[in-house]
Z-matrix of the N, CA and C atoms (Angstrom, degrees):
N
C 1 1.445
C 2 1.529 1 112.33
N 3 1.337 2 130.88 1 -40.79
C 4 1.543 3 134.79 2 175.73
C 5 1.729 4 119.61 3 -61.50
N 6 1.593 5 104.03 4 -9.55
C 7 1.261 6 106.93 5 163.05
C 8 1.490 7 127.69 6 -94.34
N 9 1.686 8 114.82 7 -1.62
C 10 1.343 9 116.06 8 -160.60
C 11 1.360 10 75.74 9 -96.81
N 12 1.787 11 109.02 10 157.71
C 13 1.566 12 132.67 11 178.81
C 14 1.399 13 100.80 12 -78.40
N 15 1.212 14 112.97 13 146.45
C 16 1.210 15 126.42 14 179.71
C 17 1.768 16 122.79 15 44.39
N 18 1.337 17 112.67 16 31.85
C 19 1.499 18 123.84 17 177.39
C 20 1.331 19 106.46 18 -99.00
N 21 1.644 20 133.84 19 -54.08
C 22 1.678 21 134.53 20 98.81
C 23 0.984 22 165.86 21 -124.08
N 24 1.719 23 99.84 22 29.52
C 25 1.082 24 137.73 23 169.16
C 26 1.087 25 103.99 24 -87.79
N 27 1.619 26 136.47 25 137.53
C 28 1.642 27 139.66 26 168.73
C 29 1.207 28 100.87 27 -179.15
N 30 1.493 29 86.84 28 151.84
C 31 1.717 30 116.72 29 -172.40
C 32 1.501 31 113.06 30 -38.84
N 33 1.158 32 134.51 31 146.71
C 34 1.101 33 137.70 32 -173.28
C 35 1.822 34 121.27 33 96.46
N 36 1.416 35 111.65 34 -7.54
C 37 1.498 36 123.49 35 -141.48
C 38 1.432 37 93.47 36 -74.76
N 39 1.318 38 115.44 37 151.65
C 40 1.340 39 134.53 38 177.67
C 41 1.546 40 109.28 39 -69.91
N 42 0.631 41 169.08 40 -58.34
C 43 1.140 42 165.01 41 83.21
C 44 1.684 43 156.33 42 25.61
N 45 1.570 44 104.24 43 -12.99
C 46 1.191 45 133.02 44 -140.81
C 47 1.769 46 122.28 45 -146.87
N 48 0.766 47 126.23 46 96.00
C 49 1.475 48 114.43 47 -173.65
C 50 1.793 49 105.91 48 -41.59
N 51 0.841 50 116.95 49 171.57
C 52 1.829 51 133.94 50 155.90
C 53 1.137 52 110.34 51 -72.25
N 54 1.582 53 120.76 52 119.36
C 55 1.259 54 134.93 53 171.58
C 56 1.465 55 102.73 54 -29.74
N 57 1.301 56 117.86 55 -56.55
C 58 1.520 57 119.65 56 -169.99
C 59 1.807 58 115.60 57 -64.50
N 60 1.220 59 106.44 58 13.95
C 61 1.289 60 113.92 59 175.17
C 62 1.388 61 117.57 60 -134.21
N 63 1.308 62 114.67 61 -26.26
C 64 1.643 63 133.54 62 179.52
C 65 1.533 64 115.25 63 -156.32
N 66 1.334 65 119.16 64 92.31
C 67 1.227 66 138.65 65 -173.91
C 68 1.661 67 110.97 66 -63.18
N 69 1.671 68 109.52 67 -31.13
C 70 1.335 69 109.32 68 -171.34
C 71 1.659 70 121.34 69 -86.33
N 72 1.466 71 115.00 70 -9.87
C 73 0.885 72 125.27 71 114.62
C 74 1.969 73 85.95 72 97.91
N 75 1.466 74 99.62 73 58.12
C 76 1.830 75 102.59 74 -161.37
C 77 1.956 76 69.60 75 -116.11
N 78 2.194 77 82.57 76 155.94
C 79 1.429 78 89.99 77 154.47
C 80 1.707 79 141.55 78 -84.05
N 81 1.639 80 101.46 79 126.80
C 82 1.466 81 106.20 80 -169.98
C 83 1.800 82 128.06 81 -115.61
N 84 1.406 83 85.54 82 102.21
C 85 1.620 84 116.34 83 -169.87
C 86 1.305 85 105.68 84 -16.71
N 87 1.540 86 128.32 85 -59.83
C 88 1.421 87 125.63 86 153.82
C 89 1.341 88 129.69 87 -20.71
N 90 1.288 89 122.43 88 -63.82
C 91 1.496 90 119.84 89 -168.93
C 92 1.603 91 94.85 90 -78.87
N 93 1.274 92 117.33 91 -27.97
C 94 1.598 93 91.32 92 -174.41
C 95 1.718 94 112.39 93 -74.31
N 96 1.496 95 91.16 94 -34.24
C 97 1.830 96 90.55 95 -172.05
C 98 1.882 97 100.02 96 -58.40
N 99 0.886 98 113.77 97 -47.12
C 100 1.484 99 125.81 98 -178.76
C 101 1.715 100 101.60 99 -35.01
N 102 1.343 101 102.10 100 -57.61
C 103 1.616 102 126.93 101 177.16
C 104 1.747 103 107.31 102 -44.62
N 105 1.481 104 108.06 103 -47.62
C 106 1.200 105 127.97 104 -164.73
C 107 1.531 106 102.59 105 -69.85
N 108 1.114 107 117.64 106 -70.33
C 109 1.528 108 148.66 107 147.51
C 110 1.675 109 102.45 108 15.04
N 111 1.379 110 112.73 109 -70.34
C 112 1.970 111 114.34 110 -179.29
C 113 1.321 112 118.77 111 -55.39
N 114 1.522 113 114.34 112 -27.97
C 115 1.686 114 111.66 113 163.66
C 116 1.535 115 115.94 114 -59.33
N 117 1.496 116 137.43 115 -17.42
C 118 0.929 117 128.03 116 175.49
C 119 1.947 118 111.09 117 77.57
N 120 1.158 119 127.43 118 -108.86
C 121 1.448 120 146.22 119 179.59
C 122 1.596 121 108.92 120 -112.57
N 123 1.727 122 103.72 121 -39.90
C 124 1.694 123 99.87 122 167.00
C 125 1.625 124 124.41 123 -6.84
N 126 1.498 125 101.96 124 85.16
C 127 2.076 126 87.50 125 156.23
C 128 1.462 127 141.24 126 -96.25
N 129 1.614 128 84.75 127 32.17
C 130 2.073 129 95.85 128 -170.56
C 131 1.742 130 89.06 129 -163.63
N 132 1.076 131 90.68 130 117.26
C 133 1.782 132 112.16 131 -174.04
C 134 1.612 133 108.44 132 -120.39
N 135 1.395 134 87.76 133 118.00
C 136 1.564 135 108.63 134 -177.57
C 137 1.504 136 111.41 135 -113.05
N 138 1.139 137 115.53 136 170.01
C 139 1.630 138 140.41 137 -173.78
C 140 1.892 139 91.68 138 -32.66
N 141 1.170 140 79.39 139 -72.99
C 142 2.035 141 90.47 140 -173.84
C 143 1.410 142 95.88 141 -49.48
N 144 1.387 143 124.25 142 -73.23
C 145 1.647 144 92.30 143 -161.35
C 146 1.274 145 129.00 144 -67.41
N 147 1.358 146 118.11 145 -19.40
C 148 1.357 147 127.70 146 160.32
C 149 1.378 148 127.70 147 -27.72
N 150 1.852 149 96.96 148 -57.49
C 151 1.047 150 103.83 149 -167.86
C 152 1.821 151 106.32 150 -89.76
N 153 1.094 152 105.38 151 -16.96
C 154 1.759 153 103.84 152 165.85
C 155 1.674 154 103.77 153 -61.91
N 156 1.286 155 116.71 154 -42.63
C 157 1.561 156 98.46 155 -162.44
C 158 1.053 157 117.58 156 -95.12
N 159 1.282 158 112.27 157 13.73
C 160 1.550 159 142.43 158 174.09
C 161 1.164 160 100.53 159 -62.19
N 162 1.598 161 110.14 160 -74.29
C 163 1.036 162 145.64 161 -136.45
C 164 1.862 163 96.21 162 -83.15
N 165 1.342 164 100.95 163 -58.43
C 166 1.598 165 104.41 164 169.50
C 167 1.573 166 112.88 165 -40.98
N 168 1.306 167 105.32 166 -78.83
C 169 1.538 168 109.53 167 162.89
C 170 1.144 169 134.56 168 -10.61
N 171 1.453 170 129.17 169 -60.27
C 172 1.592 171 139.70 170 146.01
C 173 0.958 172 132.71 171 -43.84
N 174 1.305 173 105.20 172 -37.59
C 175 2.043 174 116.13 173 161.90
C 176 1.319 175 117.26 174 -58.02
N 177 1.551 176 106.26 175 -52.91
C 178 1.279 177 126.49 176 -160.62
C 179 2.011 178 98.19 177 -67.63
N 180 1.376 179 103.69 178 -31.85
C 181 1.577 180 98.87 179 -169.54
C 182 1.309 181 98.22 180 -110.55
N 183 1.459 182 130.07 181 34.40
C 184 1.395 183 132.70 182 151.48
C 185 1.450 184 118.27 183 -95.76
N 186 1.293 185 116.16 184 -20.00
C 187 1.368 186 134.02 185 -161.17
C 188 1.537 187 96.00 186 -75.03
N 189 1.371 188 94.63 187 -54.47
C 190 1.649 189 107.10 188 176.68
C 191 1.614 190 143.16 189 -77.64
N 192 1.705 191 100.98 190 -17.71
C 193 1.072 192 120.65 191 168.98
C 194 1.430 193 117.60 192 -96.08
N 195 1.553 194 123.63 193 121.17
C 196 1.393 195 122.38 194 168.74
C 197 1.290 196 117.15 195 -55.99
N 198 1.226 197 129.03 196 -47.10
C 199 1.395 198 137.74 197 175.88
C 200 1.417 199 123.96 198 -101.76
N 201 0.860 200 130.51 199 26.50
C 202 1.355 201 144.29 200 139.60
C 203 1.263 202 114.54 201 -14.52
N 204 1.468 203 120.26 202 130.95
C 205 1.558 204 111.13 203 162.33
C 206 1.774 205 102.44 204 -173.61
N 207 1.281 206 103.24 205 142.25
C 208 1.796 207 105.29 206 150.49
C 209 1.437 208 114.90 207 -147.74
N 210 1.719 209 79.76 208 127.53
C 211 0.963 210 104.16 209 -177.04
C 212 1.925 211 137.32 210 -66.90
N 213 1.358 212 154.76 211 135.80
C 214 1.239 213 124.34 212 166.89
C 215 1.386 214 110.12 213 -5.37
N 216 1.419 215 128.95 214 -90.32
C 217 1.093 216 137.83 215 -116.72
C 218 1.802 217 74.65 216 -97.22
N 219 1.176 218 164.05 217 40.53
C 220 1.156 219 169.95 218 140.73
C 221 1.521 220 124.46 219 -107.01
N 222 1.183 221 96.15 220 -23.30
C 223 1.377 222 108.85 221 168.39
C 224 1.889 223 123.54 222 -96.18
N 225 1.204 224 96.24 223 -0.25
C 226 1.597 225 112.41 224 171.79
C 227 1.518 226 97.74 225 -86.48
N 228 1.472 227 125.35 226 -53.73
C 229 1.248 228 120.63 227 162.63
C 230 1.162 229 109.70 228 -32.26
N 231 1.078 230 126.09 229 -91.13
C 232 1.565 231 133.49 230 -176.62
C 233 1.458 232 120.53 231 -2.28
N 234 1.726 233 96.81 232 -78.13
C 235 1.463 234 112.81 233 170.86
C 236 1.434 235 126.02 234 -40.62
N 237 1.387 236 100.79 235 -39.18
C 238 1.762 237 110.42 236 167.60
C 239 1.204 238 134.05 237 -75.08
N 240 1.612 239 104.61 238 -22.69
C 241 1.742 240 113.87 239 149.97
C 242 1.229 241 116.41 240 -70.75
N 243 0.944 242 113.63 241 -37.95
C 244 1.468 243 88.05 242 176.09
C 245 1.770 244 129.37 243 -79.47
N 246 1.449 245 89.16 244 -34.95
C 247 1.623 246 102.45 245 168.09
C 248 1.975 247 115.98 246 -27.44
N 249 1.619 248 82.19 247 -64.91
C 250 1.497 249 118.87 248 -179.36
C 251 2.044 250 107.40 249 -36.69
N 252 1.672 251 97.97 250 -67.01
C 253 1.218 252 108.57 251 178.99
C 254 1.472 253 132.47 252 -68.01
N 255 1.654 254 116.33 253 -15.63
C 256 1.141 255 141.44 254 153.70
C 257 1.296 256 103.15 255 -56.64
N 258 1.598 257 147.10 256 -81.46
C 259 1.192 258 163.63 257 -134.57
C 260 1.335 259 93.83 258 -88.05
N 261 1.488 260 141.06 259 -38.59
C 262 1.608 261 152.28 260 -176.21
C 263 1.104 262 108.54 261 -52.10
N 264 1.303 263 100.85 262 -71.93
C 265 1.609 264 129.66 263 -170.14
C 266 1.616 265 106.18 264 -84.07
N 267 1.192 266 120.20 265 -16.55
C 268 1.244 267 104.59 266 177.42
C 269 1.675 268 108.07 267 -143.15
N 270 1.183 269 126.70 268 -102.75
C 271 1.182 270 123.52 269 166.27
C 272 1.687 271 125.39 270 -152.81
N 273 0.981 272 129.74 271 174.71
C 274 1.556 273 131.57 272 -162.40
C 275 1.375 274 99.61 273 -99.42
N 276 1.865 275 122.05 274 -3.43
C 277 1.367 276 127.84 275 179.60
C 278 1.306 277 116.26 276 -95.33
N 279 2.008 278 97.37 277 -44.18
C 280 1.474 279 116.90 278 -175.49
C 281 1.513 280 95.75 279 -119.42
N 282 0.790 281 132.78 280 99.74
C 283 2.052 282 142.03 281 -176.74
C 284 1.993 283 97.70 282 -77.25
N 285 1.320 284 110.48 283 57.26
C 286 1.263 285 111.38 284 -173.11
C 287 1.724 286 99.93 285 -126.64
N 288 1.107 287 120.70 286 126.20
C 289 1.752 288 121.87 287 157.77
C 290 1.004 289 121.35 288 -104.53
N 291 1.479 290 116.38 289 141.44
C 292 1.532 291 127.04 290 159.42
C 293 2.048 292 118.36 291 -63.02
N 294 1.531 293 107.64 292 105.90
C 295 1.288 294 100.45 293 -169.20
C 296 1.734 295 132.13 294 -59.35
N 297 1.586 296 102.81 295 -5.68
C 298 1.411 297 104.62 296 160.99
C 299 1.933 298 106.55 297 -70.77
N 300 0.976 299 114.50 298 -25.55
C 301 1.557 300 109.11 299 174.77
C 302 1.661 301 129.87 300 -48.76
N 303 1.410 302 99.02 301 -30.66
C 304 1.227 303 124.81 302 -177.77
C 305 1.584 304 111.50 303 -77.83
């Protein structure tokens, strides 16, 4: 199941090229640093910037991808990654990470 597109793997992924560019679907140091990249100097990443560099991120790999897309029901994923990585790295009280965590 972690290999099918968009099951939770999908376009836009932090981590991950676009299916439409790399089907096999390994992690690539590029797209994450790229990922890394929208925090700027940030060493404590919260909801908001998260979700800005999220958001940049997805833009940024729509431009380039012909087939690009997220969907509703892909974007609930989303929200739950990040939820997830907020609460990991930091807590479900204080939704804050330390950016070496990342």
């Amino acid at each position: 199941m972690l290999h099918i597109h968009n099951v939770i793997e999908h376009d836009g992924s932090l981590s991950r090229r676009d299916e439409y560019f790399d089907p096999t679907n390994p992690f690539d140091k590029t797209t994450f640093d790229s990922f890394l990249s929208y925090f700027g100097n940030a060493q404590m990443l919260d909801v908001g910037s998260l979700a800005n560099a999220r958001a940049r991120h997805a833009l940024d790999m729509s431009k380039i991808n012909p087939e690009f897309t997220i969907t509703q029901e892909t974007m609930q994923r989303i929200l739950g990654e990040n939820a997830l990585m907020l609460a990991v790295w930091g807590s479900p009280d204080n939704p804050v990470a330390k950016r070496p965590y990342f």
